[in-house]
Structures are given as structure tokens and as C-alpha cells.
MARNULUM-874314 format. One line per 3 residues: number of its first residue (from 0); their letters; for each residue y, x, z of N, C-alpha, C. Coordinates in Angstrom, 1 decimal, padded with zeros to 4 digits. Example, Ala and Ser with C-alpha at 12.3 -4.5 7.8 and 13.67 -1.06 7.14 Angstrom:
residues 2
0	as	-005.7:013.2:007.8:-004.5:012.3:007.8:-003.3:013.2:007.8 | -002.2:012.8:007.1:-001.1:013.7:007.1:000.0:012.9:007.9
end
This chain:
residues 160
0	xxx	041.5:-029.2:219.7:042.8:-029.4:219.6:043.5:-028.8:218.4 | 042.6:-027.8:217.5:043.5:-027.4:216.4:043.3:-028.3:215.6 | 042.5:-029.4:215.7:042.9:-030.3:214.1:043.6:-031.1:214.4
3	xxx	043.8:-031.4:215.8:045.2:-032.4:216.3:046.5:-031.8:215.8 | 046.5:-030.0:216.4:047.4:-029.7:215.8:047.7:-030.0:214.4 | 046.5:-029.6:213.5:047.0:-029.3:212.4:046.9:-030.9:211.4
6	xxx	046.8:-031.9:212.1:047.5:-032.8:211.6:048.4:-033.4:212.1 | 049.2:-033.3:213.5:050.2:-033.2:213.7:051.3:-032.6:212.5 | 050.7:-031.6:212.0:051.4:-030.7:211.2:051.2:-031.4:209.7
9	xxx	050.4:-031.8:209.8:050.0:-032.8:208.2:051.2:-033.8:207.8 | 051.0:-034.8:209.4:052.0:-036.2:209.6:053.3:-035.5:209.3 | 053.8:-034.7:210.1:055.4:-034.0:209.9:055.7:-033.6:208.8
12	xxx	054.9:-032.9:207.5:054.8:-032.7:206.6:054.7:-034.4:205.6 | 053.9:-034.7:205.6:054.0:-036.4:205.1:055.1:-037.0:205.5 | 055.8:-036.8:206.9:057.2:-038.1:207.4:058.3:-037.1:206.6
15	xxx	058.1:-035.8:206.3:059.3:-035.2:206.0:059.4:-035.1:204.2 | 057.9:-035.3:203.7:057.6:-035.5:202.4:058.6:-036.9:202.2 | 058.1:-038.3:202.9:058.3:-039.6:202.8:060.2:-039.7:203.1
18	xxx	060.2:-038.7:204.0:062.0:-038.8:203.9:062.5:-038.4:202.7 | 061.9:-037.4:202.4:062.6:-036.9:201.6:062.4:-038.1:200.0 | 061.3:-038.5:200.0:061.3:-039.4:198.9:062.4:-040.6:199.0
21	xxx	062.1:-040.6:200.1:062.9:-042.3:200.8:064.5:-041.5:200.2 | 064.9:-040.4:200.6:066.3:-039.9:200.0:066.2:-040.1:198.5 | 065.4:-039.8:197.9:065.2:-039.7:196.6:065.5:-041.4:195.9
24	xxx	064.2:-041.9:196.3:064.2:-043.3:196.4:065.7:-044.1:196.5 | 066.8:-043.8:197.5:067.7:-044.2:197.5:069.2:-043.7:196.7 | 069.1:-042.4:196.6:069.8:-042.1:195.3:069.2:-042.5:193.5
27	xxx	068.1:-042.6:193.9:068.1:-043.1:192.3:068.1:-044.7:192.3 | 068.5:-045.6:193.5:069.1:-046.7:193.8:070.3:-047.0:193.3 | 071.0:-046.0:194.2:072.1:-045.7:193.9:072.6:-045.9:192.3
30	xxx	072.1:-044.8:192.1:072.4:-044.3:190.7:072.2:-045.3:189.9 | 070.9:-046.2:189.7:070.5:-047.6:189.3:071.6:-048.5:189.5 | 071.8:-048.8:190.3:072.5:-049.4:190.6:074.1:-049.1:189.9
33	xxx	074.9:-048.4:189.6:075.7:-047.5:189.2:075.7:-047.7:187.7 | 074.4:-047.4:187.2:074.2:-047.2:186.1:074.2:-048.8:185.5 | 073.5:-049.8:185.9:073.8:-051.2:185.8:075.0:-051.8:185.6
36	xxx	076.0:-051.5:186.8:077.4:-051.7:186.3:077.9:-050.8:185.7 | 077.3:-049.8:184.9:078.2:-049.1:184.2:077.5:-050.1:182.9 | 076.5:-050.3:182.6:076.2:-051.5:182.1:076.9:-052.6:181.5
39	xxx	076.5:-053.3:182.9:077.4:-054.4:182.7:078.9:-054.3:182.1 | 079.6:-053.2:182.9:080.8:-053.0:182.0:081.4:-053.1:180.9 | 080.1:-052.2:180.3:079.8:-051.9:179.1:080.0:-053.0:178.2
42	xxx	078.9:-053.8:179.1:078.3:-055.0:178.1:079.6:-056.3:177.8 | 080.1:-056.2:178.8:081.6:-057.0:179.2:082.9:-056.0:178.1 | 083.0:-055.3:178.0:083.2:-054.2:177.3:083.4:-054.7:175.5
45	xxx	082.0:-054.7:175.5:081.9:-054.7:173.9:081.7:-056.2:173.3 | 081.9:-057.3:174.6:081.8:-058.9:174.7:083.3:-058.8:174.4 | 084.0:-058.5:175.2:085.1:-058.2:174.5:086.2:-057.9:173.4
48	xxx	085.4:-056.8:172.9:085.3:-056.1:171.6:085.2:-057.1:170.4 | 084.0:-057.5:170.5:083.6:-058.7:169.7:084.4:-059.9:169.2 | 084.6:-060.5:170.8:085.7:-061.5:170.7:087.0:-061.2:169.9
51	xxx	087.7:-060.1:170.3:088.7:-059.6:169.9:088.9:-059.2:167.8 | 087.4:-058.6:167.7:087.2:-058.6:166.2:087.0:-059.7:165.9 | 086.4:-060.8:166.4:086.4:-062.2:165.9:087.8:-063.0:165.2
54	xxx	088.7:-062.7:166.6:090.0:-063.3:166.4:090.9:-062.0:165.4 | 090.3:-061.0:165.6:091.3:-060.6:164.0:090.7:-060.8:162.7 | 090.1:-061.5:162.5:088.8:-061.4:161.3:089.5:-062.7:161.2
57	xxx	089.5:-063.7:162.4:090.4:-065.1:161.9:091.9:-065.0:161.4 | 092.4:-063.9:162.2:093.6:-063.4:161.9:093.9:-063.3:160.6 | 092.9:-062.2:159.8:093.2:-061.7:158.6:093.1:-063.0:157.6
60	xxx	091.8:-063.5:158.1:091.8:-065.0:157.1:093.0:-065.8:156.9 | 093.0:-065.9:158.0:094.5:-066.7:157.8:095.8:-066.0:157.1 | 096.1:-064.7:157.8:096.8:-064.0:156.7:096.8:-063.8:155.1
63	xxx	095.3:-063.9:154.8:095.1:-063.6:153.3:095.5:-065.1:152.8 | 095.0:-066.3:153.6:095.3:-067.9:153.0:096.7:-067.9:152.6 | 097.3:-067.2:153.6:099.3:-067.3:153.4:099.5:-066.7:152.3
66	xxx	099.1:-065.2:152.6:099.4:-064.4:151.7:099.1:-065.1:149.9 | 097.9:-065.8:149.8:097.7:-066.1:148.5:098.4:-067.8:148.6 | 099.2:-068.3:149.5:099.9:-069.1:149.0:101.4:-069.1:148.6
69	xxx	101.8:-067.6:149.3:103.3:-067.4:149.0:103.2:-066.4:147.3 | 101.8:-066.1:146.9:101.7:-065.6:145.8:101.6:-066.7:144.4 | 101.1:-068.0:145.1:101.0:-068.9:144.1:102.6:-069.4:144.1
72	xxx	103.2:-069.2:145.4:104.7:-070.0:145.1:105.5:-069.0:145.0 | 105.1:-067.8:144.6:105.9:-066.8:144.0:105.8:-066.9:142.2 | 104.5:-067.1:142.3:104.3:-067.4:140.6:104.6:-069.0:140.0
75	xxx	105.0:-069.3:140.9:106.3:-070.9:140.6:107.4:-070.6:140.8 | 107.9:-070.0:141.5:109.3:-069.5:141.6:109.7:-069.0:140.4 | 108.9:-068.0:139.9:109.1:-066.8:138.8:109.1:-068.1:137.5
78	xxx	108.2:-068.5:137.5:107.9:-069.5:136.4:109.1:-070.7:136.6 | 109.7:-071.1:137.5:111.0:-072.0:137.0:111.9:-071.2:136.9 | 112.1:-070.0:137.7:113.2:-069.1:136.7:113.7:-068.8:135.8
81	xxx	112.3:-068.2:135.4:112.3:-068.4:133.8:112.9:-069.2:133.0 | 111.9:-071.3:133.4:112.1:-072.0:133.1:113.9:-072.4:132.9 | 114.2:-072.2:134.2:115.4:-071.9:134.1:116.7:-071.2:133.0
84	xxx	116.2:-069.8:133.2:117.1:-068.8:132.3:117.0:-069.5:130.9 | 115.5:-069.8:130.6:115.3:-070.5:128.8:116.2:-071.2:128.8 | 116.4:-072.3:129.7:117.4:-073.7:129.5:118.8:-073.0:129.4
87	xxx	119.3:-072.1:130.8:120.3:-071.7:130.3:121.2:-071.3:129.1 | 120.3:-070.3:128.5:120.3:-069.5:127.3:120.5:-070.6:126.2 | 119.5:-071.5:126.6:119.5:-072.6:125.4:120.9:-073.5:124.9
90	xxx	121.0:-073.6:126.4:122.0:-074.5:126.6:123.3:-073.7:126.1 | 123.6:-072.2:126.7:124.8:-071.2:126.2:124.9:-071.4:124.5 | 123.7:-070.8:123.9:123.5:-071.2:122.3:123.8:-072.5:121.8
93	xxx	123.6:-073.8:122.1:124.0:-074.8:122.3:125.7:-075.3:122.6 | 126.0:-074.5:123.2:128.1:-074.6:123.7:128.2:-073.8:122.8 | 127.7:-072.2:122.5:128.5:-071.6:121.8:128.7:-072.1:119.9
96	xxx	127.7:-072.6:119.7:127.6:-073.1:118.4:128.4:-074.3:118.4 | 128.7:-075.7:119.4:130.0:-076.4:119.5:131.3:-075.6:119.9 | 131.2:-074.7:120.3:132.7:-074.1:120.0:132.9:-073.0:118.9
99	xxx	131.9:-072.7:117.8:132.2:-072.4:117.0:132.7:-073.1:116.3 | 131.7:-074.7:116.1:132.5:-075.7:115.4:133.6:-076.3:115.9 | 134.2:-076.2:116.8:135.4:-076.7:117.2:136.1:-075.7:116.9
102	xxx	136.2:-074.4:117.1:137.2:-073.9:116.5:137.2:-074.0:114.6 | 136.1:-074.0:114.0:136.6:-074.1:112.8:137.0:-075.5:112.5 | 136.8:-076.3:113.4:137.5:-077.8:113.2:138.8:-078.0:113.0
105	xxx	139.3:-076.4:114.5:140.8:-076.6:114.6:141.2:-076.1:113.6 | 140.6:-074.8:112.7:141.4:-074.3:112.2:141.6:-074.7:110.6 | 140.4:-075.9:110.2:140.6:-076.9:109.0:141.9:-077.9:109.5
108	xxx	142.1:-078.1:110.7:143.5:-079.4:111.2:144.6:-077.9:111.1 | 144.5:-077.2:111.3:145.3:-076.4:111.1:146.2:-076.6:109.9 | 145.0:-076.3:109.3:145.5:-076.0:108.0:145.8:-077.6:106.8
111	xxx	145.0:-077.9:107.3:145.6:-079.6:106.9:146.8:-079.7:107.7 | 147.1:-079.6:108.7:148.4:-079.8:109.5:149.7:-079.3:108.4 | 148.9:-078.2:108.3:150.5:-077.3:107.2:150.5:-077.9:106.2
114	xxx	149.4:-078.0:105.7:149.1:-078.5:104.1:150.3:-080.1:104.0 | 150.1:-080.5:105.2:151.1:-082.7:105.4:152.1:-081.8:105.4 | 152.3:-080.6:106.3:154.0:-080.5:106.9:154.5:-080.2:105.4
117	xxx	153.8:-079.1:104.4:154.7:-078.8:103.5:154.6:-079.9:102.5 | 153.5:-081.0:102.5:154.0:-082.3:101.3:155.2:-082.8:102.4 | 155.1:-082.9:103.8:156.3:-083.7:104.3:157.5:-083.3:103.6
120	xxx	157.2:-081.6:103.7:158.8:-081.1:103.3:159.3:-081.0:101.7 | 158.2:-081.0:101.3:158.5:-081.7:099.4:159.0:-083.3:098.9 | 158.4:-083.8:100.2:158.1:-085.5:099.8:160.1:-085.5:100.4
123	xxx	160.6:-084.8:101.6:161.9:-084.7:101.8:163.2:-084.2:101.1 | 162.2:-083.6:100.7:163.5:-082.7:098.8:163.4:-083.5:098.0 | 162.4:-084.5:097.9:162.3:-085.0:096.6:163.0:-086.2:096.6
126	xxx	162.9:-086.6:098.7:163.9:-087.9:098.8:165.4:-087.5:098.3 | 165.8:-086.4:098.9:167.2:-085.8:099.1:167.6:-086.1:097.7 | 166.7:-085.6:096.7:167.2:-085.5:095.6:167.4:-086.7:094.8
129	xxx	166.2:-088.1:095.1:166.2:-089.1:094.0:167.6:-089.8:095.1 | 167.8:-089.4:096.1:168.9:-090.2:096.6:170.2:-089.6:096.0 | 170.1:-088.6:095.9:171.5:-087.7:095.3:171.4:-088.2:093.8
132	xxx	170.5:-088.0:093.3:170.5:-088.5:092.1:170.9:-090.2:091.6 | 170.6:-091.2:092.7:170.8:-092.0:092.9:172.1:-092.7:092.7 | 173.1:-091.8:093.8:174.6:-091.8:094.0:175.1:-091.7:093.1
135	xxx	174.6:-090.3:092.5:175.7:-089.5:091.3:175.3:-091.0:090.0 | 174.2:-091.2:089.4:173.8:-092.5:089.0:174.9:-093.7:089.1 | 175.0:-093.8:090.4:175.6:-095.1:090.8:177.0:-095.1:090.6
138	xxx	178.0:-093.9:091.2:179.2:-093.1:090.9:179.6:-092.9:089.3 | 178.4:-093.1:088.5:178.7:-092.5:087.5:178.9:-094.1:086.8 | 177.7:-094.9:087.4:178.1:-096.6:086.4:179.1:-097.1:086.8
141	xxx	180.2:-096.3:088.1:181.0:-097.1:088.2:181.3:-097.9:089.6 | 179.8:-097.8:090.4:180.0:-099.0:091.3:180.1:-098.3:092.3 | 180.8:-098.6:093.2:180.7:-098.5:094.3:180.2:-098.6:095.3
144	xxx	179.6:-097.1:096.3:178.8:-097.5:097.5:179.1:-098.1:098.6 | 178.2:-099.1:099.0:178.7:-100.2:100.0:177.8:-099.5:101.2 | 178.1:-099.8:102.3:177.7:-098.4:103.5:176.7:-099.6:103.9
147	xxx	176.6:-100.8:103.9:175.3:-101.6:104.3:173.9:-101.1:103.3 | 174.3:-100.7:102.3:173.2:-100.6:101.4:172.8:-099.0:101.3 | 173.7:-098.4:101.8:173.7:-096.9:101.8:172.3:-096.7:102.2
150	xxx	171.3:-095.1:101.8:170.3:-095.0:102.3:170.7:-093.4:102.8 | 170.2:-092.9:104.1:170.8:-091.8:104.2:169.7:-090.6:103.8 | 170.2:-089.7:103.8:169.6:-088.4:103.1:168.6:-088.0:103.3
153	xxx	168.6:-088.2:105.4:167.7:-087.6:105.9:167.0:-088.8:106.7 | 165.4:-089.0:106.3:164.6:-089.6:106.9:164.5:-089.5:108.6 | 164.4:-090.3:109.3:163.9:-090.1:111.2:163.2:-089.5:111.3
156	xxx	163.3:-088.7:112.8:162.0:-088.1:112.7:160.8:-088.8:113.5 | 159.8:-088.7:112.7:158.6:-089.3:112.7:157.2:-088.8:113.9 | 158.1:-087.6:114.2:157.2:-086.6:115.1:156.7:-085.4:114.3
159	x	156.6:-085.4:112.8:155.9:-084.5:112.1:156.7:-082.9:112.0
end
């Protein structure tokens, strides 16, 4: 009977070996298991990640396409501005040189203006005079002024 005992004592040692593995066995199940979805997580995780760098990577592309088309229609902007300011300037140079010549236009009518007024006012002494001269002439041969024929001293005015 002592080897019955002492493998009685073997088995109990073996069922308590085998539990204890079987514990073992099922914590590192566990844990396996655990560790899998930490895993998967993971892996869902950085599936995500990816995606996300994907769509800003499209993001930026599209940003930089904008970006270098509001740089091309900035360097058209700039360039009709320009285009612009030249015409302006051009066109300012352009009026200011017609109004230089208009004013030295006026101030040749100006001066021709004065230049008629003072022959007007010679060409009017010289009437006053061949008319006075005239009379005293006429007075002097004798004849008499007849008021139909009379010419008077002073010319109408003409507007001048």
C-alpha cells in the first residue's frame, strides 16, 4: 500500500501541478487575448492615423494648388496695376501738356485780344478825328451839315 500511497501522492501533486498550469494556461489566455485587442486597437488606431494623414496630405495639396493660383492672380493683379498707374501717369502727362498749351493759347488770345482792343481804340481816335476834321473842312467850304448825311462820332458798339 505505500506505492498506492505514494502515488496517490504523485496524482495530487500532477492534478495540482495541472491546475495550476490550467491557471496559468488561462491567464496567459487572458492576457492573449487582451493583448490582441490591444492590437487590434492599435491597428484600427494607426488605420486611422493613416487615413487621416492621407486626407491632410490631400488637404495641403489642394491648399498649395490655391495657394499658387491666388499667387499667379496676385502677379496679374500687381501687373495690371501697374499697367494701370503707367496709363494713368501717361495719360496725366498727356492733360498736363494740353493744358499747358491751352493756357499759353489763352494767354497769346489774350494778348491779341488787347493788341484789336488798342487798334480798336486808335482805329476810334482816328475816326473821331477824320470826322472832326471832316466838319471843320466842311464848315470851313461853307456848306452846310445836313443831319441825313451826318456821320456820328462814335461808332456802335460791336461787342469789342
Amino acid at each position: 500500500m505505500g506505492s498506492n500511497r505514494g502515488r496517490m501522492t504523485e496524482d495530487r501533486n500532477l492534478a495540482a501541478e495541472l491546475s495550476l498550469l490550467a491557471t496559468d494556461v488561462d491567464s496567459l489566455a487572458k492576457a492573449l487575448a487582451q493583448a490582441q485587442a490591444e492590437l487590434d486597437r492599435e491597428r484600427e488606431h494607426h488605420r486611422e492615423q493613416r487615413l487621416q494623414a492621407e486626407e491632410l496630405r490631400q488637404q495641403l495639396r489642394q491648399a498649395r494648388r490655391r495657394a499658387t493660383a491666388a499667387e499667379r492672380e496676385l502677379v496679374k493683379v500687381g501687373a495690371d496695376a501697374d499697367a494701370a498707374v503707367h496709363r494713368v501717369e501717361s495719360k496725366e502727362r498727356e492733360l498736363r501738356a494740353q493744358l499747358d498749351q491751352a493756357r499759353q493759347t489763352i494767354e497769346v488770345l489774350r494778348h491779341e485780344v488787347a493788341q484789336t482792343e488798342n487798334e480798336r481804340t486808335a482805329l476810334e481816335l482816328n475816326l473821331r478825328e477824320v470826322l472832326g476834321n471832316l466838319r471843320q473842312a466842311a464848315q470851313t467850304a461853307g456848306h452846310s451839315t445836313d443831319e441825313a448825311t451826318m456821320v456820328t462820332a462814335s461808332p456802335p458798339d460791336n461787342g469789342w
